[in-house]
Predicted model as a PDB file, atoms N, CA, C, CB and O in Angstrom, pLDDT in the B-factor column:
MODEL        1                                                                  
ATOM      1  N   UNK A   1     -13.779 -35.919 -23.822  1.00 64.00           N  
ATOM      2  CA  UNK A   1     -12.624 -36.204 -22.993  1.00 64.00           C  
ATOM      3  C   UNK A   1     -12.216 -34.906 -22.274  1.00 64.00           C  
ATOM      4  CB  UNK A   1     -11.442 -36.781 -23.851  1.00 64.00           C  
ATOM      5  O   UNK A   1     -11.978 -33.922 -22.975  1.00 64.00           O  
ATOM      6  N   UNK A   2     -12.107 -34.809 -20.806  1.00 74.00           N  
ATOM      7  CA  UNK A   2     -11.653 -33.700 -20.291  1.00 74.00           C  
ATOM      8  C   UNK A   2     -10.257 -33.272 -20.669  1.00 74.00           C  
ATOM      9  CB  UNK A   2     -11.779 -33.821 -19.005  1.00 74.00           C  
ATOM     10  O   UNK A   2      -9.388 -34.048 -21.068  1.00 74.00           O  
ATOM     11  N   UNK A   3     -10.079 -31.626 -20.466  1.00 83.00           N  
ATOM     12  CA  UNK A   3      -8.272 -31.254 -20.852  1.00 83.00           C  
ATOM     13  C   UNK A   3      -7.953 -31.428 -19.155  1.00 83.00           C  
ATOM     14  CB  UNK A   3      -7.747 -29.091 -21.736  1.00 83.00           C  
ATOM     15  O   UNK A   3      -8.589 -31.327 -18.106  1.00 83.00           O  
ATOM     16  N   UNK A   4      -6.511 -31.763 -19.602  1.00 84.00           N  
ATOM     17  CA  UNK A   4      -5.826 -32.084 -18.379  1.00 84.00           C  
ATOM     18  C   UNK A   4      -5.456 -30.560 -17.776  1.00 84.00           C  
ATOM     19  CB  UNK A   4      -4.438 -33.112 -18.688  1.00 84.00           C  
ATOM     20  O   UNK A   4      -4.712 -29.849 -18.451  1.00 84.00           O  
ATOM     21  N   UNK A   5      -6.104 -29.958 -16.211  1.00 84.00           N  
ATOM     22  CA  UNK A   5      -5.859 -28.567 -16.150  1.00 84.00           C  
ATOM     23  C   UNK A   5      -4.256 -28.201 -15.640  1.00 84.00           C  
ATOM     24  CB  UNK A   5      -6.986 -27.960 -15.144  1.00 84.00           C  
ATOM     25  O   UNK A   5      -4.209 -28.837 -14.588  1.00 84.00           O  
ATOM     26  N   UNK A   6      -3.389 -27.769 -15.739  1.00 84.00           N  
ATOM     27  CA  UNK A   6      -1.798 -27.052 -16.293  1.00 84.00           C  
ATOM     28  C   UNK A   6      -1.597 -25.460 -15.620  1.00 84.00           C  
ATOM     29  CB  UNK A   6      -1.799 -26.815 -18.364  1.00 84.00           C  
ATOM     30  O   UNK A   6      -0.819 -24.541 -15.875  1.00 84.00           O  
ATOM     31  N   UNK A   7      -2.781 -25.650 -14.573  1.00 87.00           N  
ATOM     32  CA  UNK A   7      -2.326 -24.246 -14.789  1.00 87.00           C  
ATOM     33  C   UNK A   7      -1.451 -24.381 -13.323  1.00 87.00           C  
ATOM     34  CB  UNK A   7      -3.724 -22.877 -14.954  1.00 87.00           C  
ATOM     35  O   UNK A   7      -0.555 -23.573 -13.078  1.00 87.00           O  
ATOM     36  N   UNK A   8      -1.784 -25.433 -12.417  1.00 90.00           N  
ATOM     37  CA  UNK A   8      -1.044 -25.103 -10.978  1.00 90.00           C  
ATOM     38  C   UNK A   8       0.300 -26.235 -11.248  1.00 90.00           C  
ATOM     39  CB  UNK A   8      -2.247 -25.546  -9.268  1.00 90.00           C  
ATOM     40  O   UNK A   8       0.559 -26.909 -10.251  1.00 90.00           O  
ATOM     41  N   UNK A   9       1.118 -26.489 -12.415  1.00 92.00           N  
ATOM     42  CA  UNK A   9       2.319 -27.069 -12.612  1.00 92.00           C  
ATOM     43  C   UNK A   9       3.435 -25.901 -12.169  1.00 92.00           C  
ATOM     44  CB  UNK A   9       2.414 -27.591 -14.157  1.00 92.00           C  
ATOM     45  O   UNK A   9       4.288 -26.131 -11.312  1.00 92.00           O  
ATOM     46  N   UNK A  10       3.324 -24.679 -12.830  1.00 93.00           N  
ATOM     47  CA  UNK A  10       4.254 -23.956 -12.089  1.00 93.00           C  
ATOM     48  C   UNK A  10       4.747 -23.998 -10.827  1.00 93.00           C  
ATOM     49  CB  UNK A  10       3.966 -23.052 -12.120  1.00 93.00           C  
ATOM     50  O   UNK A  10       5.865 -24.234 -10.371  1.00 93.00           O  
ATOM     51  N   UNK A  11       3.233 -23.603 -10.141  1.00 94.00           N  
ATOM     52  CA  UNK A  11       3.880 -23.271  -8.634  1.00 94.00           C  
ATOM     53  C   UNK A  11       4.609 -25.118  -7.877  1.00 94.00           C  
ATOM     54  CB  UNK A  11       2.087 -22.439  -7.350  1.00 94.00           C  
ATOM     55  O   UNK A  11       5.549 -25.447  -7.154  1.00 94.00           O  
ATOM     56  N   UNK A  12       3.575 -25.774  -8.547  1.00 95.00           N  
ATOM     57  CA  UNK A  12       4.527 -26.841  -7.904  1.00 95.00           C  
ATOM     58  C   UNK A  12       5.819 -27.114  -8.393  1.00 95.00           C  
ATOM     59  CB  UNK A  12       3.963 -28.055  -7.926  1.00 95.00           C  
ATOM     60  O   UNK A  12       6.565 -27.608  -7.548  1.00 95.00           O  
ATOM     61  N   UNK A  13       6.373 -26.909  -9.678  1.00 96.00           N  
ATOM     62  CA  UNK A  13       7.573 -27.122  -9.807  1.00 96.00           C  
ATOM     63  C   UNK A  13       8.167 -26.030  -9.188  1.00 96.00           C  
ATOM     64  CB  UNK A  13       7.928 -27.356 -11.053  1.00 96.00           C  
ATOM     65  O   UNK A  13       8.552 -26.714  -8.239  1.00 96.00           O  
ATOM     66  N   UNK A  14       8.494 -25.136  -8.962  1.00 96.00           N  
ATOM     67  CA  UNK A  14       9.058 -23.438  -8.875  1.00 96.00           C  
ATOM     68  C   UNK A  14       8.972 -24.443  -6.859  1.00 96.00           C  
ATOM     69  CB  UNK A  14       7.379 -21.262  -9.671  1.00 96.00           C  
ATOM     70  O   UNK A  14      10.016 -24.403  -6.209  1.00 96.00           O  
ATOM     71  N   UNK A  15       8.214 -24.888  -6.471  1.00 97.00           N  
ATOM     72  CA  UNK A  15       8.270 -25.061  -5.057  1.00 97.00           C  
ATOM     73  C   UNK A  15       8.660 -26.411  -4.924  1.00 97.00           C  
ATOM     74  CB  UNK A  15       6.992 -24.746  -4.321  1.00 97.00           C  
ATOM     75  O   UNK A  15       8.738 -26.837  -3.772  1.00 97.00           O  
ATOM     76  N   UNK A  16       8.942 -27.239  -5.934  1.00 97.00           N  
ATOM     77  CA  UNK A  16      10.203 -28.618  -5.735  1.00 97.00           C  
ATOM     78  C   UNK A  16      11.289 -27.884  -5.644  1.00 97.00           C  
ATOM     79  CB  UNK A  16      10.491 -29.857  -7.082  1.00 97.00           C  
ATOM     80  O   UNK A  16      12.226 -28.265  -4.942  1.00 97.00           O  
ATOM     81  N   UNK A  17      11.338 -26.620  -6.398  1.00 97.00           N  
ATOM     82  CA  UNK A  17      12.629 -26.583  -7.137  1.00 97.00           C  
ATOM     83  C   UNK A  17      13.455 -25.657  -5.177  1.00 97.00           C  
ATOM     84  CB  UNK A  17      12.475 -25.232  -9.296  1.00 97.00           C  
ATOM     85  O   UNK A  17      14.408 -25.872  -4.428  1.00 97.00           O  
ATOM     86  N   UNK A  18      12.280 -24.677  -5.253  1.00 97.00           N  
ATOM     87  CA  UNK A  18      12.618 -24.035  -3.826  1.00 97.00           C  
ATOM     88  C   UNK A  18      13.000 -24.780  -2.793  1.00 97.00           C  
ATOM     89  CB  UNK A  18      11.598 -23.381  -3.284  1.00 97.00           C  
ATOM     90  O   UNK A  18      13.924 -24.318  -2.124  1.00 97.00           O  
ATOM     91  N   UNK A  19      12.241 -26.503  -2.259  1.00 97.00           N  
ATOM     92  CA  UNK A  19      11.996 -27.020  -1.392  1.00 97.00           C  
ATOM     93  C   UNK A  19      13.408 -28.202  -1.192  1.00 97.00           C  
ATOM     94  CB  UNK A  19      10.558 -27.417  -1.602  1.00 97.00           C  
ATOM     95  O   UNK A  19      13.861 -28.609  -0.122  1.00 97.00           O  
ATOM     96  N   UNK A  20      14.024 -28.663  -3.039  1.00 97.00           N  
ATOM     97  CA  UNK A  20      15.199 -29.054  -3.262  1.00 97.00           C  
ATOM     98  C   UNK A  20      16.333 -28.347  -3.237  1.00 97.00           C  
ATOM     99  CB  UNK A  20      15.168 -29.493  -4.144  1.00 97.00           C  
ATOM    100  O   UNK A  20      17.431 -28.884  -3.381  1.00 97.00           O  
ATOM    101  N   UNK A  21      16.206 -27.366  -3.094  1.00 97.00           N  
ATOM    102  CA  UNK A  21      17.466 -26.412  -2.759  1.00 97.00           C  
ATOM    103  C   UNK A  21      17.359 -25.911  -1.461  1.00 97.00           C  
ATOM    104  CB  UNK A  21      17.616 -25.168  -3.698  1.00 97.00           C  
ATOM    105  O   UNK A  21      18.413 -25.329  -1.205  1.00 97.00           O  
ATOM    106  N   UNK A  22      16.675 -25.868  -0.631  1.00 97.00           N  
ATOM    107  CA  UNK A  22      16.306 -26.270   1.422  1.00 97.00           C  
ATOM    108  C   UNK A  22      17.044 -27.209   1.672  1.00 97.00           C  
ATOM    109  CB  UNK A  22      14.634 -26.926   2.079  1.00 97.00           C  
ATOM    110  O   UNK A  22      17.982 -27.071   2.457  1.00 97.00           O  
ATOM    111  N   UNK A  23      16.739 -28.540   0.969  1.00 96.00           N  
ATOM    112  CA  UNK A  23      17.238 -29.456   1.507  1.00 96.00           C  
ATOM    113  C   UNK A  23      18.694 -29.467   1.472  1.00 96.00           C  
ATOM    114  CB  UNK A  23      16.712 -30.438   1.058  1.00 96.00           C  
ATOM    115  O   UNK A  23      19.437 -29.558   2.449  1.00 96.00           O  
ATOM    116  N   UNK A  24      18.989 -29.376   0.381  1.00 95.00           N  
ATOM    117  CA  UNK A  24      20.775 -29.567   0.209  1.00 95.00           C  
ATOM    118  C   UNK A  24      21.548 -28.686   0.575  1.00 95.00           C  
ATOM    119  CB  UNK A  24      21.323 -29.692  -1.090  1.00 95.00           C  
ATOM    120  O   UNK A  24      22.740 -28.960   0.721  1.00 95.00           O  
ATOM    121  N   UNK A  25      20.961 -27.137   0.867  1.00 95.00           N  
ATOM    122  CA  UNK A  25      21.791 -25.798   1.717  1.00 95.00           C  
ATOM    123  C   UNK A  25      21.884 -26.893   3.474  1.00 95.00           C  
ATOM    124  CB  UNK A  25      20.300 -23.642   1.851  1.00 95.00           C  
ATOM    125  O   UNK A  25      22.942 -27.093   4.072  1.00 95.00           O  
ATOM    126  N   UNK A  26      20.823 -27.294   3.828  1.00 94.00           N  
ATOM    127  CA  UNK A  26      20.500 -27.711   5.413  1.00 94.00           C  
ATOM    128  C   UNK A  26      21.278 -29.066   5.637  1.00 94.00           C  
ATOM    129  CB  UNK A  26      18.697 -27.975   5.749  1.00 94.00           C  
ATOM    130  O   UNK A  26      21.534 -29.550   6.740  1.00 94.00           O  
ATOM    131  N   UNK A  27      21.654 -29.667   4.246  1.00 94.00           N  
ATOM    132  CA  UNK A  27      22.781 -30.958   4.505  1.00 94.00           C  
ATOM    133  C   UNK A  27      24.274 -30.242   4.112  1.00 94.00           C  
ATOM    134  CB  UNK A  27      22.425 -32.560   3.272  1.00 94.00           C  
ATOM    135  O   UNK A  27      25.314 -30.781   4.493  1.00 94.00           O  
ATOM    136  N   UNK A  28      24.290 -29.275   3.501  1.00 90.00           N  
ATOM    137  CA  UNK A  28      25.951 -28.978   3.287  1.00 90.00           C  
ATOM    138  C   UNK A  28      26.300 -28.272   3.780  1.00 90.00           C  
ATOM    139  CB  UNK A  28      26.533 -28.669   2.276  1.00 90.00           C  
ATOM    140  O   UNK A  28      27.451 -27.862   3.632  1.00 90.00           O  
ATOM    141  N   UNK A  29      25.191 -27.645   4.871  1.00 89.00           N  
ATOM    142  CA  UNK A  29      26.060 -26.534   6.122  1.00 89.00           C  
ATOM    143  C   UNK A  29      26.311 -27.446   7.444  1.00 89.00           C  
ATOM    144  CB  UNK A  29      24.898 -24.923   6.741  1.00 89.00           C  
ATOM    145  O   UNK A  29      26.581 -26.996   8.557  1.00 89.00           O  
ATOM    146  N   UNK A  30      26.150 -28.988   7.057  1.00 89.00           N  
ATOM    147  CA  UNK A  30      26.902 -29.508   8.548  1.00 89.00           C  
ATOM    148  C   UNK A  30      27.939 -30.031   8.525  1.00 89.00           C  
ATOM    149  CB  UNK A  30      26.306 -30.433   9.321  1.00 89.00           C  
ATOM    150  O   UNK A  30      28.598 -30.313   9.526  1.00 89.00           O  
ATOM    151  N   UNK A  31      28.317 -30.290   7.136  1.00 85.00           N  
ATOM    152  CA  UNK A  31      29.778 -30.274   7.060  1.00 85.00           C  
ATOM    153  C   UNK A  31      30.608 -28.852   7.220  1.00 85.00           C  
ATOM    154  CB  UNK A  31      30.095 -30.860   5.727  1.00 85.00           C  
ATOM    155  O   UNK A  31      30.532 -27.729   6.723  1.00 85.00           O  
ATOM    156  N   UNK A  32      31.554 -29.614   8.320  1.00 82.00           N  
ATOM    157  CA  UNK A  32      32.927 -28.592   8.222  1.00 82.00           C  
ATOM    158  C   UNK A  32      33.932 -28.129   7.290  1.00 82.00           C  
ATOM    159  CB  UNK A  32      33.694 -28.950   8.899  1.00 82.00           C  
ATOM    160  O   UNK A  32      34.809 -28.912   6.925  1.00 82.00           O  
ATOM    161  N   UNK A  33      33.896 -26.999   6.889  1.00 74.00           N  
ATOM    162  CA  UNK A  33      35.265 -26.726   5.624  1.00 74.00           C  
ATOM    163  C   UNK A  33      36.365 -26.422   6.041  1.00 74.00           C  
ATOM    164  CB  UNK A  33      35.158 -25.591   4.612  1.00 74.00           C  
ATOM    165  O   UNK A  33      36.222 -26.066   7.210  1.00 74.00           O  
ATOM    166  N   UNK A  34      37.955 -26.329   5.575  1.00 73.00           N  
ATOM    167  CA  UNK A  34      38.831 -25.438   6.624  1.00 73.00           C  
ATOM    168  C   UNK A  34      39.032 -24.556   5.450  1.00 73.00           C  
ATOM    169  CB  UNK A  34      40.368 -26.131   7.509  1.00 73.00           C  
ATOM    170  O   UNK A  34      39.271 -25.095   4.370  1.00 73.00           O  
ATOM    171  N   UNK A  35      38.967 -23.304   5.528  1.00 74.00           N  
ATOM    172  CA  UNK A  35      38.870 -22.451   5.049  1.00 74.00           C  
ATOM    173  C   UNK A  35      40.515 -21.750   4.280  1.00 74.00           C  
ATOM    174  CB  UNK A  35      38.112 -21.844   6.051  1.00 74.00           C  
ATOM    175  O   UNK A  35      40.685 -21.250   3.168  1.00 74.00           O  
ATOM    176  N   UNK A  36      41.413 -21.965   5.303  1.00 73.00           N  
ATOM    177  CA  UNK A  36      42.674 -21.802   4.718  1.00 73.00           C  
ATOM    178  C   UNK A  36      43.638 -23.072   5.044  1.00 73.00           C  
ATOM    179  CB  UNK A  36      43.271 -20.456   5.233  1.00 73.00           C  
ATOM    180  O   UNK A  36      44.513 -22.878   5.887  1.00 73.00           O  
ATOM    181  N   UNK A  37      43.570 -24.004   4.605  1.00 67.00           N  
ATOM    182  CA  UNK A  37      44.251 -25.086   4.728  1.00 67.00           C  
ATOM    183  C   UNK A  37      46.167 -24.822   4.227  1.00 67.00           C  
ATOM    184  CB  UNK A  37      43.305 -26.179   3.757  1.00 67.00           C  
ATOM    185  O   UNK A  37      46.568 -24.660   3.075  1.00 67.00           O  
ATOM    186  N   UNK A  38      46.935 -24.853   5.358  1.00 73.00           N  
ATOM    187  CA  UNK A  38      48.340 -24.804   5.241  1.00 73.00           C  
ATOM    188  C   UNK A  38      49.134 -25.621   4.796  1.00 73.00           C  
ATOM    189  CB  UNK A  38      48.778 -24.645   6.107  1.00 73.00           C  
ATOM    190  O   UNK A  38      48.865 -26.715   5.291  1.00 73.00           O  
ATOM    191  N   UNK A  39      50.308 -25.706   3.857  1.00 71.00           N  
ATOM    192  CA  UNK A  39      50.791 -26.993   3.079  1.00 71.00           C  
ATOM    193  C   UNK A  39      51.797 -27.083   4.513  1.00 71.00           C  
ATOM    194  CB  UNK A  39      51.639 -26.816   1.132  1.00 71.00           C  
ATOM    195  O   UNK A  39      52.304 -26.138   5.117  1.00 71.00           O  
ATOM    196  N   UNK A  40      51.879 -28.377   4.783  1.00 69.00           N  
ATOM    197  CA  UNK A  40      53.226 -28.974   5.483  1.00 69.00           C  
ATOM    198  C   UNK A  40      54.116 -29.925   4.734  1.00 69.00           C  
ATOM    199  CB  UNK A  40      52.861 -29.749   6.723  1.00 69.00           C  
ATOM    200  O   UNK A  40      53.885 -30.677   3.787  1.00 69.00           O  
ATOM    201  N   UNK A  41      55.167 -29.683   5.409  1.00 70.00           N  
ATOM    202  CA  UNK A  41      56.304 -29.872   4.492  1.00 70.00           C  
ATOM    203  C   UNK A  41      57.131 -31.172   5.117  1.00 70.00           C  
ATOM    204  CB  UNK A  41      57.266 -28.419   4.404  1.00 70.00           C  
ATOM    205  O   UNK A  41      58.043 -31.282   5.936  1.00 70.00           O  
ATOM    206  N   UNK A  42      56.318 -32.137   4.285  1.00 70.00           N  
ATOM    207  CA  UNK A  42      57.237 -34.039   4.966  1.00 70.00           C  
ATOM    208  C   UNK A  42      58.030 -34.189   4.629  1.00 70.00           C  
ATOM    209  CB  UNK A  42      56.898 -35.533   4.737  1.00 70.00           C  
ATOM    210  O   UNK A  42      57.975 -34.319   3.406  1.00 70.00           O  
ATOM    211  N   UNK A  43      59.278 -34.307   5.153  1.00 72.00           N  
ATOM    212  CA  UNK A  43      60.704 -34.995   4.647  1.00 72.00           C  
ATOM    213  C   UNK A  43      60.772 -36.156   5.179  1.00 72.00           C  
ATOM    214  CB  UNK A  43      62.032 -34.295   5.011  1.00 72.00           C  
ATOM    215  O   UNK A  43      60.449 -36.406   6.340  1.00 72.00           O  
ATOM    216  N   UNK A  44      61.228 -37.004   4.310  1.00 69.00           N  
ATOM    217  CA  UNK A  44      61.283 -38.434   4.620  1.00 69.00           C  
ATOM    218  C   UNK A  44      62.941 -38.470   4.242  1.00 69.00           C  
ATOM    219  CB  UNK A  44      60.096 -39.538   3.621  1.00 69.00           C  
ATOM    220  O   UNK A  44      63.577 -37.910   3.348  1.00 69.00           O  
ATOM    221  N   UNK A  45      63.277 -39.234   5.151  1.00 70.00           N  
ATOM    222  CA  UNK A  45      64.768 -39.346   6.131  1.00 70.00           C  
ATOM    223  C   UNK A  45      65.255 -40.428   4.731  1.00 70.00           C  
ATOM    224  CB  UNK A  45      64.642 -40.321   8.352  1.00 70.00           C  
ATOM    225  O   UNK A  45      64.566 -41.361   4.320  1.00 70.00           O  
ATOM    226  N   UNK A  46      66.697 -39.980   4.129  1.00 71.00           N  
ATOM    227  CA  UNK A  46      67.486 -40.236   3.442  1.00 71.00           C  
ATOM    228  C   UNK A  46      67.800 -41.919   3.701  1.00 71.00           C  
ATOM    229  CB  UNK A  46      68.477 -39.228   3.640  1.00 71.00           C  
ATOM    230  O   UNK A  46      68.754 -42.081   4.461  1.00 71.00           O  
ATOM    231  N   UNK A  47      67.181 -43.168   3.216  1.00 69.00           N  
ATOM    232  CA  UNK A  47      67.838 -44.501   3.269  1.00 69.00           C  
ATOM    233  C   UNK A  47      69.369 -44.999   2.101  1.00 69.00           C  
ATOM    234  CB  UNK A  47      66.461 -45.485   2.933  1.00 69.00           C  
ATOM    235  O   UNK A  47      69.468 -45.264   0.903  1.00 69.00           O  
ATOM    236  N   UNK A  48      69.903 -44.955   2.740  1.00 69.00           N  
ATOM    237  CA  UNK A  48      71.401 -45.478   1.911  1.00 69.00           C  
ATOM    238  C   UNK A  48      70.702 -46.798   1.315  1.00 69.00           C  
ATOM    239  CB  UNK A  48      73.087 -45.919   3.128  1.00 69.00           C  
ATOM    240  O   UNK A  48      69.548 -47.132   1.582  1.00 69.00           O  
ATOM    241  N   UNK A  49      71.258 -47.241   0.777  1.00 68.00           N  
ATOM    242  CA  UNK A  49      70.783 -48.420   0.222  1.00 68.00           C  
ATOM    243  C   UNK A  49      72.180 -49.304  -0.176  1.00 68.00           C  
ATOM    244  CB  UNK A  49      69.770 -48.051  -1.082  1.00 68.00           C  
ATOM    245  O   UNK A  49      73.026 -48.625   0.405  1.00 68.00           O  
ATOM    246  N   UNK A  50      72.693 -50.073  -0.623  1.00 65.00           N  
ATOM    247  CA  UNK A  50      73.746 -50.903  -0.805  1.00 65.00           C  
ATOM    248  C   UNK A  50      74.147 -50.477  -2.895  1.00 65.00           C  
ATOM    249  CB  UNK A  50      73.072 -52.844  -0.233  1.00 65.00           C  
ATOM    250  O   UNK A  50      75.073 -50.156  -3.639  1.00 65.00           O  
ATOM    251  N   UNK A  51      73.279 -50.665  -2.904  1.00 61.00           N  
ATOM    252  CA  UNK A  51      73.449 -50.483  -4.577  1.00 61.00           C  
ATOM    253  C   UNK A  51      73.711 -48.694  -5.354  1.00 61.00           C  
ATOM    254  CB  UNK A  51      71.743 -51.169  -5.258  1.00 61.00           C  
ATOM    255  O   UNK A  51      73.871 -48.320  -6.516  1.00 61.00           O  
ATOM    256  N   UNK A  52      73.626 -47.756  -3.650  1.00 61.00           N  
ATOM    257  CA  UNK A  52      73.417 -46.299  -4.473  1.00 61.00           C  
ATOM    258  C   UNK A  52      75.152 -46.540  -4.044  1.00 61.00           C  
ATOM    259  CB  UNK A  52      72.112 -44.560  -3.729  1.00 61.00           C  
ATOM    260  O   UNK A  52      75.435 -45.357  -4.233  1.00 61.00           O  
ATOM    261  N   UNK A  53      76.053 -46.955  -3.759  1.00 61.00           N  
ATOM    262  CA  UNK A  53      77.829 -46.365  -3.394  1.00 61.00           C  
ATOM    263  C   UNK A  53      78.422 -47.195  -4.525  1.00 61.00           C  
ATOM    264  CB  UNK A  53      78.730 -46.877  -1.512  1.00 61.00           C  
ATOM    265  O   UNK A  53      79.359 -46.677  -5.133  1.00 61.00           O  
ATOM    266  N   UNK A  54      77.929 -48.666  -4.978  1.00 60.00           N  
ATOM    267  CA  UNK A  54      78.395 -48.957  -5.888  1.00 60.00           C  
ATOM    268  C   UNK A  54      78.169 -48.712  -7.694  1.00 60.00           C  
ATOM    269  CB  UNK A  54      78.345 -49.865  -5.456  1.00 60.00           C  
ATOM    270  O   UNK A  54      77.100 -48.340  -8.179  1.00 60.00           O  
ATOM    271  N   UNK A  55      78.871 -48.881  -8.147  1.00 61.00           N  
ATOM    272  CA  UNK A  55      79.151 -48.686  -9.674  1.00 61.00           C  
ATOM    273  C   UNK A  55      78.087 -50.440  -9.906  1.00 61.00           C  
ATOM    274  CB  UNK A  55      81.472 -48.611 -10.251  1.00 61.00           C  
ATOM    275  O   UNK A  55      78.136 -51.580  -9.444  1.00 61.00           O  
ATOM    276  N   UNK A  56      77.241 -49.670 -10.889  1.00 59.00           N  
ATOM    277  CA  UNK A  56      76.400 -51.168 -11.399  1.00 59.00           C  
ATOM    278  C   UNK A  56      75.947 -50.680 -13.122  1.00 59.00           C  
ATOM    279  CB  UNK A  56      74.518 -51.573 -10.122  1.00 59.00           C  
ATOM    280  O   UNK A  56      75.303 -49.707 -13.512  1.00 59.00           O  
ATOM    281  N   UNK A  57      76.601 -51.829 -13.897  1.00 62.00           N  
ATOM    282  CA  UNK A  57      76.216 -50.922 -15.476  1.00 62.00           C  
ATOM    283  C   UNK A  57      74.942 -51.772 -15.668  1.00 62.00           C  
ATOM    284  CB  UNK A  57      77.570 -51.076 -17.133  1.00 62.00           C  
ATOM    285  O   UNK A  57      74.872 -52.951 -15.320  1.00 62.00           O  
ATOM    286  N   UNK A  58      74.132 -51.212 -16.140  1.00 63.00           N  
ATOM    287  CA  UNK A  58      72.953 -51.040 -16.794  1.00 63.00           C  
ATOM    288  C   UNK A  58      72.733 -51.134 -18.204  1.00 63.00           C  
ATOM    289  CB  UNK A  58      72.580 -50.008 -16.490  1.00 63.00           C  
ATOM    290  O   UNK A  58      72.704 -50.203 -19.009  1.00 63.00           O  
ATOM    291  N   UNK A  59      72.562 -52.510 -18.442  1.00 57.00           N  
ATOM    292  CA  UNK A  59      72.502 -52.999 -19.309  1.00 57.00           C  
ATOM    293  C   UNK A  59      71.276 -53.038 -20.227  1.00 57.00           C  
ATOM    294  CB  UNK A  59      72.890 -53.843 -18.957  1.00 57.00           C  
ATOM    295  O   UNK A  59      70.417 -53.840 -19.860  1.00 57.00           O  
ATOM    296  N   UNK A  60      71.008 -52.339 -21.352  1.00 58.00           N  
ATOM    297  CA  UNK A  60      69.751 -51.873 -21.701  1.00 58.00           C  
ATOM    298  C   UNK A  60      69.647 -53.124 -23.138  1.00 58.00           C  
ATOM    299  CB  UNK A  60      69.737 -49.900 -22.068  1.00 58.00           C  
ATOM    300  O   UNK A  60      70.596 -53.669 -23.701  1.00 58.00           O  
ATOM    301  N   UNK A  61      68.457 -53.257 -23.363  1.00 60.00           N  
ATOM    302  CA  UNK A  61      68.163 -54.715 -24.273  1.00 60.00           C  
ATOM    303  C   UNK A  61      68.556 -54.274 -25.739  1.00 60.00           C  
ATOM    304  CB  UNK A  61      66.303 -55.321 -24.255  1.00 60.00           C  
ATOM    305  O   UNK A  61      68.837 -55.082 -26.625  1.00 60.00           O  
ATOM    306  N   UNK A  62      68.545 -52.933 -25.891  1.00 62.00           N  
ATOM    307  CA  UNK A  62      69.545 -52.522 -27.437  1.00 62.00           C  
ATOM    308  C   UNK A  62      71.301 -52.574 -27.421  1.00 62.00           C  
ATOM    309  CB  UNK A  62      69.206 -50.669 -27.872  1.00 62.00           C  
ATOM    310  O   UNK A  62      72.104 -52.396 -28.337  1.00 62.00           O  
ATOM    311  N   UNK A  63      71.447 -52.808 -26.369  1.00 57.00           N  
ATOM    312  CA  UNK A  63      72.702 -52.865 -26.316  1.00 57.00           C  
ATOM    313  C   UNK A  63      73.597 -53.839 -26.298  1.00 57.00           C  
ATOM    314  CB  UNK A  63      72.901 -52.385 -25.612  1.00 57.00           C  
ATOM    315  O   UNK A  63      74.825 -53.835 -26.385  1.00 57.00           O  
ATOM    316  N   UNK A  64      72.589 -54.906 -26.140  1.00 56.00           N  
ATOM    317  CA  UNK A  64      73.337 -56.419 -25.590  1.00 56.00           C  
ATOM    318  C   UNK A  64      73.277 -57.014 -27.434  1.00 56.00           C  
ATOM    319  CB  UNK A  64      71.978 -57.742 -23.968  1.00 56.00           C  
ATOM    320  O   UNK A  64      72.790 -56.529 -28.456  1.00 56.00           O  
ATOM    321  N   UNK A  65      74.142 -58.438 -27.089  1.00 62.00           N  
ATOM    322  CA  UNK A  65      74.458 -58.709 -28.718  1.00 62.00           C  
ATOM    323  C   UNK A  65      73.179 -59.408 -28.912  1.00 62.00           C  
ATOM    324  CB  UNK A  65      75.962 -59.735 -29.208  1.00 62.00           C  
ATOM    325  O   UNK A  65      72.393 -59.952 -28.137  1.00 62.00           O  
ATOM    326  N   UNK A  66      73.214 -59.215 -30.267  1.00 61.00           N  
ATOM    327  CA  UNK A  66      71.695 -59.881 -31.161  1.00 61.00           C  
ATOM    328  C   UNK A  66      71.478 -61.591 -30.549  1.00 61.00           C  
ATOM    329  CB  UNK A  66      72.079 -59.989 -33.429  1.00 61.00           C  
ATOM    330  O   UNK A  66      72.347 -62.458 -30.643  1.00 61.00           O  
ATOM    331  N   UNK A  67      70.314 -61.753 -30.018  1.00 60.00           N  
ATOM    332  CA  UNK A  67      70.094 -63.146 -29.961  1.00 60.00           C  
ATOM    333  C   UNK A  67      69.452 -64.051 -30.966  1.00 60.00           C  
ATOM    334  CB  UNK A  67      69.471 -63.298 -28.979  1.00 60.00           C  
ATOM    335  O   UNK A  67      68.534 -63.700 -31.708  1.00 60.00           O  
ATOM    336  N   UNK A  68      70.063 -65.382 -30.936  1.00 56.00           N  
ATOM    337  CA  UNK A  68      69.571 -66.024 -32.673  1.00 56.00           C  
ATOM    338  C   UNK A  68      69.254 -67.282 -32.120  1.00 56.00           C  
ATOM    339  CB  UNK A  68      70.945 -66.188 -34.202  1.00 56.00           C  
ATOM    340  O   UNK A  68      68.842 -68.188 -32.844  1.00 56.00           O  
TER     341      UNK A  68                                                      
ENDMDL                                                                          
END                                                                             
């Protein structure tokens, strides 16, 4: 039975490995980055509402009488 010859596995992996890292430098330099991206500052405009001027009690379920 012949040995399987091993000796040219290196260079081909070592040149996937070179030829897969070509590829993905040559796809992620065409995306744009922004390099210093500035926070802006949204204020969203105060809505009154009907229920924030009045008094409303809040009735929490430990508080109300035992139901039977």
């Amino acid at each position: 039975m012949p040995q399987l010859d091993t000796s040219t596995w290196l260079t081909m992996i070592l040149s996937m490995f070179l030829t897969l890292f070509i590829i993905f430098q040559l796809k992620i330099s065409k995306y744009n980055f922004y390099y210093n991206p500035e926070l802006t500052s949204i204020k969203t405009p105060k809505q009154n509402t009907p229920w924030e001027t009045k008094w409303t009690k809040i009735y929490l379920p430990l508080s109300l009488p035992p139901y039977y």
